[in-house]
C-alpha positions as CSV (number, residue, x, y, z in Angstrom):
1,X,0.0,0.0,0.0
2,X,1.5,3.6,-0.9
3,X,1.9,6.1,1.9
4,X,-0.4,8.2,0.6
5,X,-3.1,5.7,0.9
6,X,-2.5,4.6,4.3
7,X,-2.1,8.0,5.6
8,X,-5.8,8.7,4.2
9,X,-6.9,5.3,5.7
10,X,-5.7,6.6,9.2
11,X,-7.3,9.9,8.7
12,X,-11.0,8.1,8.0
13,X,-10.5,5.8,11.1
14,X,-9.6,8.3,12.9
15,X,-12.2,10.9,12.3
16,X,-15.1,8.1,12.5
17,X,-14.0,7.0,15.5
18,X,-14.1,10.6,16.9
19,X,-17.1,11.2,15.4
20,X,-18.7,7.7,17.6
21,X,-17.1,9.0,20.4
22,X,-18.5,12.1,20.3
23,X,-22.3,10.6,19.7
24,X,-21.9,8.3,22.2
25,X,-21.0,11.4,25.2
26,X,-23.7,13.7,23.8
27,X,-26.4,10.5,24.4
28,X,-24.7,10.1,27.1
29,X,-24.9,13.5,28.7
30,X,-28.5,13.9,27.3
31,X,-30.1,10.7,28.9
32,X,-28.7,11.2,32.6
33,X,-30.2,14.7,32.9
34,X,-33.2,14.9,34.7
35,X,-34.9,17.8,35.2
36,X,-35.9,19.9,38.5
37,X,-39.8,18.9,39.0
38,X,-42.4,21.6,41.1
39,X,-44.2,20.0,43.5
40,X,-47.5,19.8,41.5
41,X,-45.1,18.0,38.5
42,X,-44.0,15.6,41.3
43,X,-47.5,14.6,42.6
44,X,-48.5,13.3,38.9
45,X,-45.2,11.7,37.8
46,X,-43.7,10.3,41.0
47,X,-42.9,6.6,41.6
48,X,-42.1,4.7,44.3
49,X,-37.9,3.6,44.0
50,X,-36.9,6.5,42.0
51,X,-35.1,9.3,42.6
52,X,-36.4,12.9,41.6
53,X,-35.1,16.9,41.5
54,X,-37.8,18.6,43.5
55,X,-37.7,23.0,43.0
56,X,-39.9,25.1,44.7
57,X,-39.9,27.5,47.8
58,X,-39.7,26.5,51.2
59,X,-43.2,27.2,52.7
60,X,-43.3,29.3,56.3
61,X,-43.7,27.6,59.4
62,X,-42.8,24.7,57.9
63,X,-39.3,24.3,58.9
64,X,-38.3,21.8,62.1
65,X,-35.8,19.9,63.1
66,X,-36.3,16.7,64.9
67,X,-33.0,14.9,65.6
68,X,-30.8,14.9,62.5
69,X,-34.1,15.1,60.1
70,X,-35.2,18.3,59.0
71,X,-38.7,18.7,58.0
72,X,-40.0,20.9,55.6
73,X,-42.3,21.5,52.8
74,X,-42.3,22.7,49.4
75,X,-44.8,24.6,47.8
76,X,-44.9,25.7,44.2
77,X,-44.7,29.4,42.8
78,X,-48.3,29.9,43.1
79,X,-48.7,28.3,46.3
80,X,-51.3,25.3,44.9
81,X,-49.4,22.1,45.6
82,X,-47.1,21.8,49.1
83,X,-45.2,18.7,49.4
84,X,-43.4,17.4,53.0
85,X,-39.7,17.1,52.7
86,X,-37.6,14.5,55.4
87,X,-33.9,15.5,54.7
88,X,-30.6,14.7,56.7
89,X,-27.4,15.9,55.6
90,X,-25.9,19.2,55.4
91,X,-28.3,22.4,55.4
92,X,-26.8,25.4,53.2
93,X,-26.5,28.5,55.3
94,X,-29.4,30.3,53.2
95,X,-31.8,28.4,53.6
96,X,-35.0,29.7,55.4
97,X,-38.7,29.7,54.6
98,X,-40.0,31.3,51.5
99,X,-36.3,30.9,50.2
100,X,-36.2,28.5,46.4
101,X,-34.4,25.2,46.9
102,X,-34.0,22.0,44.7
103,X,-33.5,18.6,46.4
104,X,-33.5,15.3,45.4
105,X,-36.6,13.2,46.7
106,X,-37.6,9.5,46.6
107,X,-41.1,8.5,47.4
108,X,-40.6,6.3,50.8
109,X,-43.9,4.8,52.4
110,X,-46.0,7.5,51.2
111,X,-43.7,10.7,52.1
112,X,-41.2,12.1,50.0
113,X,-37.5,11.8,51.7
114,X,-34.8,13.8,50.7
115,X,-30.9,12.2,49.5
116,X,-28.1,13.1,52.4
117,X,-26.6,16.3,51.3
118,X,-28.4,16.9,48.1
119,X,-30.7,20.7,49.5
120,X,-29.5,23.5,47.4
121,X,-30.8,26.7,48.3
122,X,-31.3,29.1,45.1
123,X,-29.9,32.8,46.0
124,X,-32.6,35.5,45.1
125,X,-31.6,37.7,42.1
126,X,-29.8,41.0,43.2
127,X,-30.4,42.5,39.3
128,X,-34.3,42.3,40.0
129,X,-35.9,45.6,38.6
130,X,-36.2,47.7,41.8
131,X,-39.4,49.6,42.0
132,X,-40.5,53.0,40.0
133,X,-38.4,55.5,42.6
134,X,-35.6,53.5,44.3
135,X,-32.1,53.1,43.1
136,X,-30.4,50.6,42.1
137,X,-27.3,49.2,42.4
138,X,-25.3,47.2,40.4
């Protein structure tokens, strides 16, 4: 075989195996994302043994600790569907009521529990449109 010919042969392997590779992360990376369900979403779709991203805002007076387990629920943005969280782990040091958090949740004996070290507190915007009259800083 001239070297001309076997150069081009490596060149075509090379580049379809590239290409496989590249196929094969974007499925990948495409088929492990789940997304972040509101507590209305979860009540339809849940199911017992598997795991799910719960979002919402923490509802007030709804927060207590018993033990290591902190209770809580989750309500959606308009307030219609509130689901009770059980979570142990680590809590992140803004989290309070009315505050957003995601959380992964498994259905347990009829009460959602949340996976150790999984409550992520989202930080409220600081570029929100302040009202008509007040300044604001960026």
């Amino acid at each position: 075989m001239n070297p001309a010919r076997k150069r081009t042969a490596r060149l075509i392997v090379a580049l379809t195996a590239a290409v496989v590779l590249a196929s094969a992360l974007v499925y990948t990376s495409f088929s492990a994302a789940s997304p972040a369900l509101s507590p209305s979403q979860l009540v339809r779709q849940a199911q017992a043994g598997r795991s799910y991203q719960l979002t919402g805002t923490v509802v007030p007076g709804s927060v207590h600790r018993e033990g290591g387990t902190l209770d809580f629920s989750v309500e959606d943005r308009a307030g219609a569907t509130k689901i009770p969280v059980a979570y142990t782990g680590t809590v992140p040091d803004p989290f309070r009521e009315g505050r957003e958090v995601i959380v992964t949740v498994e259905r347990q004996r009829g009460r959602y529990v949340g996976e150790r070290n999984s409550l992520i507190t989202k930080c409220p915007s600081k570029f929100k449109t302040a009202p008509p009259g007040e300044k604001q800083n960026y």
